[in-house]
C-alpha positions as CSV (number, residue, x, y, z in Angstrom):
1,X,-2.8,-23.0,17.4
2,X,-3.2,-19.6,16.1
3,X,-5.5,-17.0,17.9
4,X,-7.0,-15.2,15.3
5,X,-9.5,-12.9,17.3
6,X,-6.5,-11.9,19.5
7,X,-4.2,-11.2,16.5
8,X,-7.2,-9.5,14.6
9,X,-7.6,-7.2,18.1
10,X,-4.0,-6.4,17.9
11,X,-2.8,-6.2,14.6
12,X,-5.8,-5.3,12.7
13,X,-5.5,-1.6,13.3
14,X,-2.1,-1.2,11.5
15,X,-3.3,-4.0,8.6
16,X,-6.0,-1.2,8.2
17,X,-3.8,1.8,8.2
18,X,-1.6,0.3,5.6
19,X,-4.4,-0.8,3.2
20,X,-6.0,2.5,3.5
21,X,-2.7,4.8,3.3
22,X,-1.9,2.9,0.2
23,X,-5.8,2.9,-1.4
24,X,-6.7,6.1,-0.5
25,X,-10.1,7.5,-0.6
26,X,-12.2,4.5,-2.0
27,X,-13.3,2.4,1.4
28,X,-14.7,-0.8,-0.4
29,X,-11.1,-1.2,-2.2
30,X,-9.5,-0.8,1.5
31,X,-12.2,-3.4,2.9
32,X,-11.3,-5.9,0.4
33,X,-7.9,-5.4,0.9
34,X,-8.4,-6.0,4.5
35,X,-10.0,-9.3,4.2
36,X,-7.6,-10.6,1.2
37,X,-4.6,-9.8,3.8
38,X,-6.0,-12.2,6.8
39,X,-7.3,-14.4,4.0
40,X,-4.0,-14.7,3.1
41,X,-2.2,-14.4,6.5
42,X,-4.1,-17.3,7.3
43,X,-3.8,-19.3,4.4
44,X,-0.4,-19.0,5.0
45,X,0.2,-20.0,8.5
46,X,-1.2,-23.5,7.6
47,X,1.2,-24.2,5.6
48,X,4.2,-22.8,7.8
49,X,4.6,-21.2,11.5
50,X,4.8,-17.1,11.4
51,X,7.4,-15.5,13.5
52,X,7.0,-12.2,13.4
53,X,3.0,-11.6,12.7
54,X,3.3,-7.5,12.5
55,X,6.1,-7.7,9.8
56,X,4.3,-10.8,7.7
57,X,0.7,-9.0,8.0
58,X,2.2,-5.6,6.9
59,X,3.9,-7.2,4.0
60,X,0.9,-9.3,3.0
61,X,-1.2,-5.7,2.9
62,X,1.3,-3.7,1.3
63,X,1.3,-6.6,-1.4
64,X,-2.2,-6.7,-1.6
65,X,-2.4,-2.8,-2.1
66,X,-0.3,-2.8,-4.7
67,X,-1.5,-5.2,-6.5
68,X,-5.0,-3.4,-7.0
69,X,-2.9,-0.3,-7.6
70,X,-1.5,-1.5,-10.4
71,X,-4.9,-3.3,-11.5
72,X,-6.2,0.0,-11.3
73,X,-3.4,1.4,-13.2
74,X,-4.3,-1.0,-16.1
75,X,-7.9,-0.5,-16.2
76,X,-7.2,3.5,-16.5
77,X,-4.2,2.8,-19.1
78,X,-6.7,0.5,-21.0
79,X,-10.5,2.3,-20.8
80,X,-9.2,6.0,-19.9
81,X,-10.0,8.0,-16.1
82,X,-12.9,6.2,-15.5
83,X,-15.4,8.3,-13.4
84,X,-15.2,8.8,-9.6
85,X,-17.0,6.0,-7.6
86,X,-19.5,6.5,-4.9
87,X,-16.6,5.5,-2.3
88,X,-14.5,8.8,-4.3
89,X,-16.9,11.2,-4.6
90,X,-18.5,10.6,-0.5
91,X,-14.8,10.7,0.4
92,X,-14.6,14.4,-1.7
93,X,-17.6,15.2,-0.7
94,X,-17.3,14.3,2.9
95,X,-14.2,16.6,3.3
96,X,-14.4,19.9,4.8
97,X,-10.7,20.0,6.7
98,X,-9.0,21.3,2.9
99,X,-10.1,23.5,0.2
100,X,-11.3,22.4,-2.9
101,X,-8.1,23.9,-4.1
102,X,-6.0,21.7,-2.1
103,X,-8.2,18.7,-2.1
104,X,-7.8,18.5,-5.9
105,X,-3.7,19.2,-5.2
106,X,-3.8,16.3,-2.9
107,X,-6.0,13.6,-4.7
108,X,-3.8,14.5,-7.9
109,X,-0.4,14.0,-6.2
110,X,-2.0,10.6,-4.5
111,X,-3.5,9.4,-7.5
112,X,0.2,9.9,-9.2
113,X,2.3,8.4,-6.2
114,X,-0.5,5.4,-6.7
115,X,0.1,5.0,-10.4
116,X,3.7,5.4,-9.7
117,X,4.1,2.9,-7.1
118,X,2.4,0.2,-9.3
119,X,5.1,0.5,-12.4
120,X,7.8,0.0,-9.8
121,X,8.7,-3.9,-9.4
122,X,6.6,-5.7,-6.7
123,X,9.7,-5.7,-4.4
124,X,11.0,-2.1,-4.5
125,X,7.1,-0.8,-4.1
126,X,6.7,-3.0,-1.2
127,X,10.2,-2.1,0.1
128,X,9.4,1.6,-0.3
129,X,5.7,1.8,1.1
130,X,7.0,0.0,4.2
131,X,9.8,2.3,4.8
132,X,8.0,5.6,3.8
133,X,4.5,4.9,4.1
134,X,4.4,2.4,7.4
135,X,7.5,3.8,8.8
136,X,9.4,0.9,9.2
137,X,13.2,0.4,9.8
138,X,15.4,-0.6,7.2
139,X,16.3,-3.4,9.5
140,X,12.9,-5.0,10.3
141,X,12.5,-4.9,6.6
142,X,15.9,-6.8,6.4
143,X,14.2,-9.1,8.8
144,X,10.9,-9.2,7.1
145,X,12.2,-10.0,3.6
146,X,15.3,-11.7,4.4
147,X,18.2,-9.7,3.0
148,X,20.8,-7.6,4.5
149,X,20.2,-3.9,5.5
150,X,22.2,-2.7,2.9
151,X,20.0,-4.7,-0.1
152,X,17.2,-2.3,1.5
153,X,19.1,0.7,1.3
154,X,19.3,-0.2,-2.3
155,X,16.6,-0.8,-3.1
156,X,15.1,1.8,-1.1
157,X,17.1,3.8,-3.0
158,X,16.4,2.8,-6.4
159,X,12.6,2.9,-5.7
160,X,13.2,7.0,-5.3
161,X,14.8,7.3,-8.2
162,X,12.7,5.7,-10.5
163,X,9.7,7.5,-8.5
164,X,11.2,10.8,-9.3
165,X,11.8,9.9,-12.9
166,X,8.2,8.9,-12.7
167,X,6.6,11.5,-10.9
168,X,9.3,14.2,-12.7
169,X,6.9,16.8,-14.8
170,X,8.3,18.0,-18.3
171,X,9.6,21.2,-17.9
C-alpha cells in the first residue's frame, strides 16, 4: 500500500518546483497543477505499481504544465493577450529584486519559451523541460520514458531546434 503523506512529504517539493518553473507567475494555475499531478499519480498507481515515484511524479507535472500551456496558448491565439490576472499582476507587483526594465525582459522571454514549449509535440516538450528545466539526466529520462539514451539525445535535440526556429526573431 502506497504512503501518500510520506510521498507528499518527500516528493512534493520538486512536484511544486516543476509546476511552478513551467507556469510561472500565476500561483492558482501552479496550485491546480499540483493537485491534477497527485490526482493523477494516484489514479495511476491503482491501476499499476510505480517504480520509480520521483521520475513518474515529475513526468506527470511536466505533462500537466504543458498541457495548460498550450491551453493557454489557444485561448490567446483565439480571444487575443487577454489581461493580466490577479495571480500576474501580485506576482509584478510583488517584485522588487529586478527592474521594471528587466521584469518586463524576463516575463516576455517566459511568456515566449511558454508559448513555444506548447507548439512542440507533447513528448519532445516533456523531454526538453525535464532535461533543461528539472535538470534531469538523459539517462533517467531514458529510464523514465522507456527509450534508449540516444532517442533522448534526439529528441532533446530536435526540441532546440524547433525552439530556436520558434523563438528566432525576424531580422
Amino acid at each position: 500500500m502506497t504512503n501518500w503523506d510520506h510521498l507528499v512529504a518527500i516528493h512534493g517539493p520538486a512536484v511544486w518546483a516543476v509546476c511552478s518553473r513551467l507556469l510561472g507567475n500565476r500561483p492558482s494555475d501552479t496550485e491546480e497543477c499540483y493537485q491534477e499531478t497527485w490526482l493523477t499519480a494516484w489514479k495511476a498507481s491503482q491501476r499499476r505499481t510505480i517504480a520509480a515515484w520521483p521520475a513518474f511524479l515529475c513526468s506527470i507535472a511536466t505533462s500537466r504544465a504543458l498541457d495548460r500551456l498550450r491551453r493557454r496558448y489557444r485561448q490567446r491565439s483565439i480571444f487575443g493577450s487577454p489581461r493580466p490576472s490577479g495571480d500576474d499582476v501580485l506576482g509584478e507587483v510583488a517584485s522588487t529584486e529586478a527592474s521594471p526594465v528587466e521584469t518586463a525582459i524576463a516575463t516576455e522571454l517566459s511568456e515566449r519559451l511558454r508559448a513555444a514549449l506548447a507548439e512542440l509535440p507533447a513528448r519532445q516538450s516533456e523531454m526538453f523541460s525535464l532535461h533543461v528545466l528539472s535538470d534531469w539526466s538523459q539517462p533517467d529520462i531514458a529510464r523514465e520514458f522507456e527509450v534508449s539514451v540516444n532517442v533522448v539525445s534526439v529528441t532533446i535535440h530536435r526540441a532546440r531546434q524547433r525552439l530556436r526556429e520558434l523563438l528566432d526573431e525576424p531580422h
